[in-house]
C-alpha positions in Angstrom: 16.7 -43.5 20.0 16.9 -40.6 21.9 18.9 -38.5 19.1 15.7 -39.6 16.7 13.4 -38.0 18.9 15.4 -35.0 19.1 15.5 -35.2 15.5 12.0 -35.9 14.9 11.2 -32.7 17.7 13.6 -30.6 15.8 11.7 -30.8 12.9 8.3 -30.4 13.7 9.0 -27.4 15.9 10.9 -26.1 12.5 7.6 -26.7 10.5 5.4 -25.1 12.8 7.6 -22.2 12.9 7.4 -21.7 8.9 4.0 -22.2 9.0 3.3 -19.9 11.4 5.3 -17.2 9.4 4.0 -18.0 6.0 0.3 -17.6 7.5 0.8 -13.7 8.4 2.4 -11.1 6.7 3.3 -7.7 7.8 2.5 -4.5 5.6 4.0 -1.4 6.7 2.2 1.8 5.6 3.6 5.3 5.5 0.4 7.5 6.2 -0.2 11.4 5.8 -3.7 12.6 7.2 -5.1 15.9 7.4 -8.7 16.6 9.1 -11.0 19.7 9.2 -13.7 17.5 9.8 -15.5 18.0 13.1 -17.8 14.9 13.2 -18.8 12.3 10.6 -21.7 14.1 8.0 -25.4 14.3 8.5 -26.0 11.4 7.1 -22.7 10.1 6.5 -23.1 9.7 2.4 -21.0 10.6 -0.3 -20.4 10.5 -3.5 -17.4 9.2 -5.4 -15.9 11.5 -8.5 -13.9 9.5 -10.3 -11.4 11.3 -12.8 -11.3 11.3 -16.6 -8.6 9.1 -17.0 -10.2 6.7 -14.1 -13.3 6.5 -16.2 -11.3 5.6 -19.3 -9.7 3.0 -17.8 -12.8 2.0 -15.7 -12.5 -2.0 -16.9 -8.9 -1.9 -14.9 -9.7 0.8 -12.0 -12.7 -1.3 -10.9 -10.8 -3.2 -8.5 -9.6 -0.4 -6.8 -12.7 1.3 -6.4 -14.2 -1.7 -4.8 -11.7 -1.7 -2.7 -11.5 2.5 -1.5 -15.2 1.9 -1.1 -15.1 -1.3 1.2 -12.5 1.1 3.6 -14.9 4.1 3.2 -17.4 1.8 4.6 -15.5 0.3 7.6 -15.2 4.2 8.9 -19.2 4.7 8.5 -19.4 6.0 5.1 -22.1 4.8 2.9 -22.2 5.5 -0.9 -24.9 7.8 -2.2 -23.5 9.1 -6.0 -26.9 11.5 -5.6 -27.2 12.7 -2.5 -24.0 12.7 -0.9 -22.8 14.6 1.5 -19.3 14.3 0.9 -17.3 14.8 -2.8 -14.1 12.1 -2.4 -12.0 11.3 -5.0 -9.8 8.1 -5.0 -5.8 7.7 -6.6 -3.8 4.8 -6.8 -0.3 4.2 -8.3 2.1 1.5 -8.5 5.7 1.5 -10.0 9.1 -0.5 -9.8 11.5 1.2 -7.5 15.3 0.4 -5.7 15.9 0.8 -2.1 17.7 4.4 -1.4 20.3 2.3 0.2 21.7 -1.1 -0.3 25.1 -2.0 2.0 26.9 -4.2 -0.2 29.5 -3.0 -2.9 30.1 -3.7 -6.7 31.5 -7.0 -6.0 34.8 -8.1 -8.2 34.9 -7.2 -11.8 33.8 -4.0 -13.6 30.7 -3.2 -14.2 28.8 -0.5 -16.7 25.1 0.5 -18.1 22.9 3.1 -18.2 19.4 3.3 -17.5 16.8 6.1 -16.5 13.6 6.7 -14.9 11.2 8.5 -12.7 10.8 7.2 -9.4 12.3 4.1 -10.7 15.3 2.9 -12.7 16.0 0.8 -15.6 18.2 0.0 -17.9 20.7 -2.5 -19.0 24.1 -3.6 -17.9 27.7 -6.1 -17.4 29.6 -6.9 -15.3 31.8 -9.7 -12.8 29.9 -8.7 -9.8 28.0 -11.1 -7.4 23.9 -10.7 -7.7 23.8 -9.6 -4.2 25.2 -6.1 -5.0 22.3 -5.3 -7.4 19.8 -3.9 -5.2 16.4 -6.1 -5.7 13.6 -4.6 -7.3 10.8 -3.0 -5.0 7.2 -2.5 -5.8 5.9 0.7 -4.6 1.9 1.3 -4.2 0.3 4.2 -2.7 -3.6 5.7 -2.6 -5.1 8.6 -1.8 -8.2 10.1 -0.8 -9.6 13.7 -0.7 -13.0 15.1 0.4 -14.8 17.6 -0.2 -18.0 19.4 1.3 -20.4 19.0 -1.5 -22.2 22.2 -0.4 -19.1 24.5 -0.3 -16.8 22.0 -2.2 -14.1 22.8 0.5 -11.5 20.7 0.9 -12.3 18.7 4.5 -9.7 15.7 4.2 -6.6 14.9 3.0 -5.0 11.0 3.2 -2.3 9.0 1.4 -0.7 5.9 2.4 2.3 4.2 0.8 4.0 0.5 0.8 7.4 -0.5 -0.9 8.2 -4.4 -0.6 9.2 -6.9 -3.0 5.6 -8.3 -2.7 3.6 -7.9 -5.3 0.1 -8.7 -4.3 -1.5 -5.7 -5.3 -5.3 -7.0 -4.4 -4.4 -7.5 -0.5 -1.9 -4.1 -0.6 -4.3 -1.8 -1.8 -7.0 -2.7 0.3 -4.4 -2.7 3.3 -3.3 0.5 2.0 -7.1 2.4 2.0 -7.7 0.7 5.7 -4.5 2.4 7.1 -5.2 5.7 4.8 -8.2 6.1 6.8 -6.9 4.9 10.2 -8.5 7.6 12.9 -11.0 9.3 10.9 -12.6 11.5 11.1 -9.9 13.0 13.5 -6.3 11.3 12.5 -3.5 12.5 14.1 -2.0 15.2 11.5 0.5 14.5 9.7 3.4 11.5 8.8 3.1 8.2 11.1 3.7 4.6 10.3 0.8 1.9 10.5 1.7 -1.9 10.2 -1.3 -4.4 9.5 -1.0 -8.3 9.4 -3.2 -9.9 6.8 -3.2 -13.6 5.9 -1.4 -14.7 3.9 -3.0 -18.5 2.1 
């Protein structure tokens, strides 16, 4: 009786515990932020320039305007596309990367390909290895913003945040990814630092 109940406690303890991870997840951002900004704008307005190849592709880029604007807001920034105090321009990017470093070796066998790419690789291969000496695929994203004064169209911030995982759920990681751009503003600390956020995860 007493070895069911263990049993039985065992178990439930397990299935809170994997709940409890699968309900969070962690999203480490590398973040770059540069500030000549000496207090939010009078009023804080701006207005967003998108690029040529952003209108183009305006049916697709939507999303992540959306997002880059709900972030802008969080910090105090309201949108004005005519009277704007500010000039800011979004980017986004995502691509299929492999880790810099993976510890296990080729395996048994041989093994040959060829492949190339930027930032990336691909390619096509053989071999008698085991699959966990083929580094998994990544999925890198990264945004940044720039601002500009739109009376002297100087340059007043700089940010960019970055996020390589093997999860691909780019409408969570690029809103994640414009929060922790903007982390601090309008006075960041300078330069590289790491932010992690925990979202839910349903």
């Amino acid at each position: 009786m007493t070895s069911r109940w263990l049993n039985a406690l065992f178990l439930a303890l397990a299935a809170t515990v994997l709940a409890g991870c699968a309900s969070t997840r962690a999203v480490d951002s590398a973040v770059q932020s540069y500030s000549t900004l000496g207090a939010l704008p009078t009023p804080p307005t701006y207005r967003l320039e998108l690029l040529p190849s952003q209108q183009a592709q305006a049916a697709q880029f939507s999303s992540v305007e959306a997002q880059a604007q709900a972030a802008l807001q969080k910090v105090g920034l309201q949108r004005d596309d005519k009277n704007g105090r500010l000039v800011v321009q979004i980017g986004a990017q995502a691509r299929y990367t492999s880790p810099e470093y993976w510890p296990y070796g080729r395996g048994w066998g041989p093994a040959w390909g060829w492949g190339v790419g930027y930032g990336g690789r691909w390619g096509w291969g053989m071999g008698g290895s085991w699959m966990m000496d083929r580094p998994p695929t990544l999925l890198y994203r990264a945004v940044n913003i720039v601002m500009r004064d739109a009376d002297t169209q100087k340059i007043v911030y700089e940010t960019s945040a970055s996020h390589e995982e093997v999860w691909s759920n780019d409408a969570l990681i690029f809103g994640v990814l414009f929060d922790a751009a903007l982390t601090g503003f309008p006075h960041p600390p300078s330069g590289a630092r790491q932010i992690r956020t925990e979202i839910p995860v349903r």
